[in-house]
N, C-alpha and C positions, 0 to 999 in steps of 0.2 A: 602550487599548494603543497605543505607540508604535511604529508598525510602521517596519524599518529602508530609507530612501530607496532605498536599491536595491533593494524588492521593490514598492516602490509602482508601479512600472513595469509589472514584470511582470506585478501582480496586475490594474492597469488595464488592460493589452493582454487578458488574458484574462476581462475584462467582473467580474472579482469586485470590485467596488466599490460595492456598498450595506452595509450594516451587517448586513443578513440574509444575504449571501451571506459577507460577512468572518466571522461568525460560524460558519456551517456549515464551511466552511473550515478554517480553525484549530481547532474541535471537532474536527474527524474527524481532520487532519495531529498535532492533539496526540494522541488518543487512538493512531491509529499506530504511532508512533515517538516521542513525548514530544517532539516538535519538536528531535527530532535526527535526522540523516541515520543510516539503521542497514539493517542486514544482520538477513536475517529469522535466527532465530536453530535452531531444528529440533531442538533438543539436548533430547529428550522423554524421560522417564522411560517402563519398560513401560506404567503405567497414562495418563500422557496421550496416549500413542499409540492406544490402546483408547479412550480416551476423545473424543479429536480425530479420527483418523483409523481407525476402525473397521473401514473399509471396505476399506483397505490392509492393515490388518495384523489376522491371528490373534492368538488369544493365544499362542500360541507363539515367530511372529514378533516383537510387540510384545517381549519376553524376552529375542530373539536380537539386534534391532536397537533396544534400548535404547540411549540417552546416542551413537548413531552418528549425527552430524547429517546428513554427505553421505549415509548410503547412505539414510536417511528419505526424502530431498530427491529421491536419483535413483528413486524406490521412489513415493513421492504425487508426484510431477510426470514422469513416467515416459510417454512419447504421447502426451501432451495439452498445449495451449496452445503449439503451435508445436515443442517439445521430442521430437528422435528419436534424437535422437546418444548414445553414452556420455557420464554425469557430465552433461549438461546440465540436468536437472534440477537439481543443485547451482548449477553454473554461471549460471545463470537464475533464483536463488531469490530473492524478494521482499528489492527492494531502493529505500531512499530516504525520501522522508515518508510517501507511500503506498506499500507493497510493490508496487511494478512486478516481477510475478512471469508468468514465461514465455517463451521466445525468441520468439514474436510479438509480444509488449509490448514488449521488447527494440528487434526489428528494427521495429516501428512507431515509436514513440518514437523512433529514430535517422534514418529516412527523414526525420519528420516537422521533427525539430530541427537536421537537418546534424549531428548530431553522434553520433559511432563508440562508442553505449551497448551494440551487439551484441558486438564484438570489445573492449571496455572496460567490464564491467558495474560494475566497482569504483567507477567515474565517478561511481556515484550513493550514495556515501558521502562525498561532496565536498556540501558545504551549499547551494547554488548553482544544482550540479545535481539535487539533491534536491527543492528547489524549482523548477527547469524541470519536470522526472518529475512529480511533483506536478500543477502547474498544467496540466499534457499530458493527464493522465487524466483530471484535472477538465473538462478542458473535453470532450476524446473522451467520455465517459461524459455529457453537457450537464445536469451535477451542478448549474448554476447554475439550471435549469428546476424541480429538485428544491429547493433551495435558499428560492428564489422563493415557494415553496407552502410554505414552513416545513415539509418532508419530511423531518425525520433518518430515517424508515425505511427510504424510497426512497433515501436516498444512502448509509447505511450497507448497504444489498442491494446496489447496484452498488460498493462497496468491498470488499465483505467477502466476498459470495455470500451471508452471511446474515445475522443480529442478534449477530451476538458483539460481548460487550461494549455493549449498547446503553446499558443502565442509565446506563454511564458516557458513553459519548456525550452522552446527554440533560443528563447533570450540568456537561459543558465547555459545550455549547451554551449551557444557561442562564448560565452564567460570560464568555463570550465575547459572548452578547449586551448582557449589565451591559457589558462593554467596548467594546463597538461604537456603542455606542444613539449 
């Protein structure tokens, strides 16, 4: 894989430069977001709301906040991970290669890189920044330790909270490692 000069930088500043961490890497940012900068999307049918978030919604609610992406958003990200205000859960929802999701991820991410991702979350639908967001989490979460020990599980649990999607994870890994070798 050709990766482009102006990420070589970055990825070296953030120690991802052996073929087993470039691989883990680009497996899990592809699996993400398909290696686009993107906005988590929340626009759930009743049944994936029940299915996904259970624990937020009845079956009734699921019914009533069907296909409502903000009020999902402010409803499962609602007190938790930094989020107290009105609409911040929207505000705050999983955004970039890896869903940076939460105004504490937010205002960490923004302390850490100089730059105003709190009061700009859009920011990280820009390619660039998607890939700073990215490489921030990667290294705060020290994904590269995982990485190291050839761990998709351990880095997909500190991505994800759980195994969603592993399957396919396991499938870009073995694809990105043919690229990396």
């Amino acid at each position: 894989m050709e990766l482009k000069e102006k990420y070589k930088t970055f990825l070296n500043n953030y120690h991802i430069n052996t073929p087993l961490r470039l691989a883990h890497f680009f497996a899990q940012i592809h699996h993400e977001s398909n290696l686009k900068p993107i906005s988590e999307n929340l626009n759930y049918s009743a049944n994936g709301l029940r299915k996904i978030f259970r624990k937020y919604f009845t079956d009734l609610d699921s019914i009533k906040f069907q296909r409502k992406p903000e009020s999902i958003a402010n409803i499962v990200y609602a007190n938790r991970m930094g989020n107290n205000g009105i609409n911040e859960g929207w505000k705050y929802r999983g955004r970039g290669f890896i869903q940076i999701t939460g105004k504490d991820n937010y205002s960490m991410l923004s302390k850490d890189t100089r730059i105003d991702y709190l009061n700009n979350p859009d920011l990280l639908l820009n390619e660039a920044d998607a890939m700073i967001s990215a490489l921030w989490f990667w290294n705060k979460n020290k994904l590269n330790t995982y990485a190291d020990k050839d761990d998709i599980k351990g880095i997909t649990k500190r991505i994800n909270g759980g195994y969603n999607g592993l399957e396919h994870r396991t499938e870009l890994l073995k694809q990105y490692k043919a690229m990396f070798k």
